[in-house]
Structure formats: structure tokens, C-alpha cells
N, C-alpha and C positions, 0 to 999 in steps of 0.2 A: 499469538494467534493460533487458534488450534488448527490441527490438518485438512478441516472442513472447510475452513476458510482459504484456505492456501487454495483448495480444489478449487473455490467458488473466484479466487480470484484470479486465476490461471482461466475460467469460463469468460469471466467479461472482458479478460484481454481478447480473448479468440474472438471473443462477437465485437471488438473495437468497441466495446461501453468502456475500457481503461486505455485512452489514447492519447497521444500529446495535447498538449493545452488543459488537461483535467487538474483540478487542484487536489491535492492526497496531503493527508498527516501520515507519517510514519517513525518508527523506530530510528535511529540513526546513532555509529559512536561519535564521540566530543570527546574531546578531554578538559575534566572537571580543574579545581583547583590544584595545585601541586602534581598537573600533569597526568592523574589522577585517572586513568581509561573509564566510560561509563557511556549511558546510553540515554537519547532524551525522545522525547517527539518533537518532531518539527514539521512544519506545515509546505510544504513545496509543489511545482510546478512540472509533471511530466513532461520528460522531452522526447523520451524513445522507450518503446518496450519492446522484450522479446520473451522464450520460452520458459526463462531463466528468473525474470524478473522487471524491472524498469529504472530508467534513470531520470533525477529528476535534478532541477536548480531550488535547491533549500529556501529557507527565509535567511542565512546567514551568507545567500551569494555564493553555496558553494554546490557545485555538480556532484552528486553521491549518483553510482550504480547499488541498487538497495533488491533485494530480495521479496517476493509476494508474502513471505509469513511477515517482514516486518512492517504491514501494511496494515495500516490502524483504519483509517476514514476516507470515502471517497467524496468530493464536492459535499465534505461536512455530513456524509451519512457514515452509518454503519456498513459493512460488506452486503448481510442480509438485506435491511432497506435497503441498498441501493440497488440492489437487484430488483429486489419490490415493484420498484417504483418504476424499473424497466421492462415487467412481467417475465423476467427470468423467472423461466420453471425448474427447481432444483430444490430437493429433498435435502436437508441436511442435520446427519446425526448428530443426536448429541453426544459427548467427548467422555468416557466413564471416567 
């Protein structure tokens, strides 16, 4: 996710639009076959945020504290839609 989005999602925690009970896909590591470190998305259930980032219970039952860059979708939107749709007013550049 680029730095635009980290801003914009660091925004809707502050206005509580990213607060427990939301559904989020994100980034997360796994370990692939033969142990194997790697990174997948998986779809989970916010439990707590703060300035830093949020934590959430996976689909595989497991509580990760995860970072806003590796925050893919909110309630099956995009960062930008999901602002949209909340009339979040926020300019955002694009990435050269």
C-alpha cells in the first residue's frame, strides 16, 4: 500500500470509521510449505486499534497485531471507497 494510503488509514481510525467489530483483509506473514516465511491476505475481524496500527482475529483463529500499510480492504472496500462512502474529504496523490 503506498504512503497515501497509510495517511488515509491512520484518518479513519481517528474518526473511529476503523474500529472494533469492522471486517478488514490484510497482509499478514504464514509460513508456506517447508516452513518457508511468506505473506498472504487474509480476511479478519478488528479487535483494537491504536496510533501504530490495529489488531485483529484472522480467518485462521489467530490474533495478529498488523500495521495500517498492510491494510488491503475495509468491510470489502478499497481505502479510497471506503472513505467515499463515508464523505471523508481527503486529497490523495498519486505515488511517482
Amino acid at each position: 500500500m503506498s504512503n497515501n494510503f497509510v495517511d488515509l488509514a491512520k484518518i479513519l481510525a481517528e474518526r473511529k470509521l476503523l474500529r472494533e467489530g469492522i471486517t478488514i483483509s490484510a497482509k499478514v506473514p504464514v509460513r508456506g510449505f517447508g516452513g518457508a516465511p511468506m505473506t498472504t491476505t487474509k480476511k479478519g475481524i478488528v479487535t483494537s486499534v491504536n496510533e501504530a496500527g490495529f489488531t485483529a482475529l484472522y480467518e485462521d483463529r489467530k490474533i495478529r497485531s498488523t500495521g495500517f500499510e498492510d491494510l488491503q480492504d475495509i468491510e470489502g472496500m478499497e481505502l479510497p471507497r471506503y472513505a467515499q462512502a463515508y464523505r471523508v474529504k481527503v486529497s490523495l496523490k498519486k505515488p511517482k
